[in-house]
Structures are given as structure tokens and as C-alpha cells.
N, C-alpha and C positions, 0 to 999 in steps of 0.2 A: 504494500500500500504506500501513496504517497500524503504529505500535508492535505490537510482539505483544503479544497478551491473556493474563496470567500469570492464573492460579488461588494465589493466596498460603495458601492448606493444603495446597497441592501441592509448593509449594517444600522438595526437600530434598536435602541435600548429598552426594554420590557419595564412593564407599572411594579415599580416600586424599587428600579435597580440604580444602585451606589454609582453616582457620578461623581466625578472629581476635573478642576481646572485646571491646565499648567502650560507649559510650553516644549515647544517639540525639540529636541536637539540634536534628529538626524532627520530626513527625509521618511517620512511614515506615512504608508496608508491606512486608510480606515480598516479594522479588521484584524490588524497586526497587534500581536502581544507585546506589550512597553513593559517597563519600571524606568521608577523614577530614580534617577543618578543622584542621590542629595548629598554625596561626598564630593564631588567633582563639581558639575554642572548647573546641577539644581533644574537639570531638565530630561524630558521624559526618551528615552532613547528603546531599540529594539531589544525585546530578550532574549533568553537563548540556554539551551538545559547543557552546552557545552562548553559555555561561557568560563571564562577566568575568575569572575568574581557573585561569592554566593548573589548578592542583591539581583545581579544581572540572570540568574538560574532562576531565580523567581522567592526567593528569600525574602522576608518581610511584608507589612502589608502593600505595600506602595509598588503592587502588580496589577496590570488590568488590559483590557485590549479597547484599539484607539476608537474613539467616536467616529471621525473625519480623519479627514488627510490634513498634511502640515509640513511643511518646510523646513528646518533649522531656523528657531529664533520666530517659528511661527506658533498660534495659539492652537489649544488643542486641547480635546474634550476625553474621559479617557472612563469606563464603566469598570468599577473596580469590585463588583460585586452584584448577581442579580440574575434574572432573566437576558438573553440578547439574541436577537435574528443573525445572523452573521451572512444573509445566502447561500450559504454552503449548502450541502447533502449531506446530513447526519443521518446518524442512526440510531434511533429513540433508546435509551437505555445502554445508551453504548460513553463510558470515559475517553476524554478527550486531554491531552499533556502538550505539555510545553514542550517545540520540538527543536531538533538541534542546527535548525534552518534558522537564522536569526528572523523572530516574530512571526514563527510559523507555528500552529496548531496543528496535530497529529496522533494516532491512536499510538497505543502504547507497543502496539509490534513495532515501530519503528523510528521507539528509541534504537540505539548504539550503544555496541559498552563502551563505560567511560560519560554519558551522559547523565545525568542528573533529573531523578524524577520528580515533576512536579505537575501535579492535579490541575488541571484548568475548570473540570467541570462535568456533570454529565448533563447530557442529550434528556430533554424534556420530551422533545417531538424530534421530528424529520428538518426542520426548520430551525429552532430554539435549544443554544447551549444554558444551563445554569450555572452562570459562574461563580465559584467556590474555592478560588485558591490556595491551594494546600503543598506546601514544600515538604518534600522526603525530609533534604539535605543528603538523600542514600545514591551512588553513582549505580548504574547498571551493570552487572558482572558479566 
């Protein structure tokens, strides 16, 4: 299997799910898994279960996937928790992880060892991820 294929004008956030403000500090589309860089940058950049550093693997709360798209240095909206449409083609009932594609979503067959599991959520419907953030901190063997 590969990353799921989001449609980023599809991306939108379900009743009653955790939005957060900030700013972009790489080139992100809507759809794509962020954290937010607060040692560095103080801006929201791509994540990644391969990453160098736990925050960037999806460590702490200040994980979430983007609203909109954003530029570097541009604003950006970012659902850090909740309900969210993404476009995609899920599969109800099915866990969804942080993949080692930087701000890619993917089933858990395909992580890698050496990557870093981290829970994005499960599949509500066909449609609707619920996002639930959950870091291992455990690499894949």
C-alpha cells in the first residue's frame, strides 16, 4: 500500500474539532501532517515518523494536519484534534499513522523499521478520519 491520496479542497474540519492558528514555515498543503517547531521556528512545519527529532515524529500535543495551504511565513489553520474529511478513500474502522513520507498519512503496513509509530486516528466512515494523536515514542523493528 501506499500514503493515502488526500484531495486538499476536500479537507474540512468536522462539528466540534480542535483548531489551532499559526504560521507555516515550509511550503504545506492542506491535508498534510504538521507540528509545530517551538524550539526553533515557532512555526508549523511537515512531520514525519523518520524524523531526527521526537516533536517532528509526532511527540507532544502541538500535532495536527493543515487546514489550507501556506507558504513559508504564511498563515495557517491547522485541526489538532477531532473529526476531519480529508478526500481520501478510507477504510471505516481501519488506523491511520504518521508516515515516513514527510506529512504523509498511511496504514501501519507501511511503516519501515527504524520508523517511529505514531497514531493519527481511526476511520469513522469511508470519508472521515478521527483525529487522536497518540505517540509510541516505540521505532519499528
Amino acid at each position: 500500500m501506499a500514503d493515502i491520496v488526500i484531495t486538499p479542497a476536500s479537507v474540512v474540519p468536522g462539528a466540534g474539532a480542535k483548531v489551532t492558528s499559526g504560521t507555516a514555515g515550509a511550503t504545506i498543503t492542506a491535508g498534510q501532517v504538521v507540528y509545530l517547531d517551538s524550539t526553533t521556528t515557532g512555526k508549523w512545519h511537515h512531520a514525519d515518523s523518520d524524523a531526527a527529532t521526537a516533536a517532528a515524529r509526532g511527540q507532544g500535543a502541538n500535532v495536527g494536519i493543515a487546514l489550507n495551504g501556506a507558504s513559508n511565513g504564511q498563515p495557517i489553520d491547522v485541526l489538532t484534534e477531532g473529526p476531519i474529511t480529508l478526500g481520501a478513500v478510507l477504510t471505516a474502522g481501519t488506523a491511520y499513522y504518521l508516515s515516513p513520507t514527510p506529512g504523509g498519512i498511511a496504514p501501519l503496513a507501511d511503516l519501515l523499521t527504524g520508523d517511529y509509530v505514531t497514531l493519527l486516528g481511526l476511520a469513522t466512515s469511508t470519508s472521515v478520519l478521527n483525529l487522536d494523536i497518540q505517540y509510541s515514542g516505540v521505532a519499528t523493528a
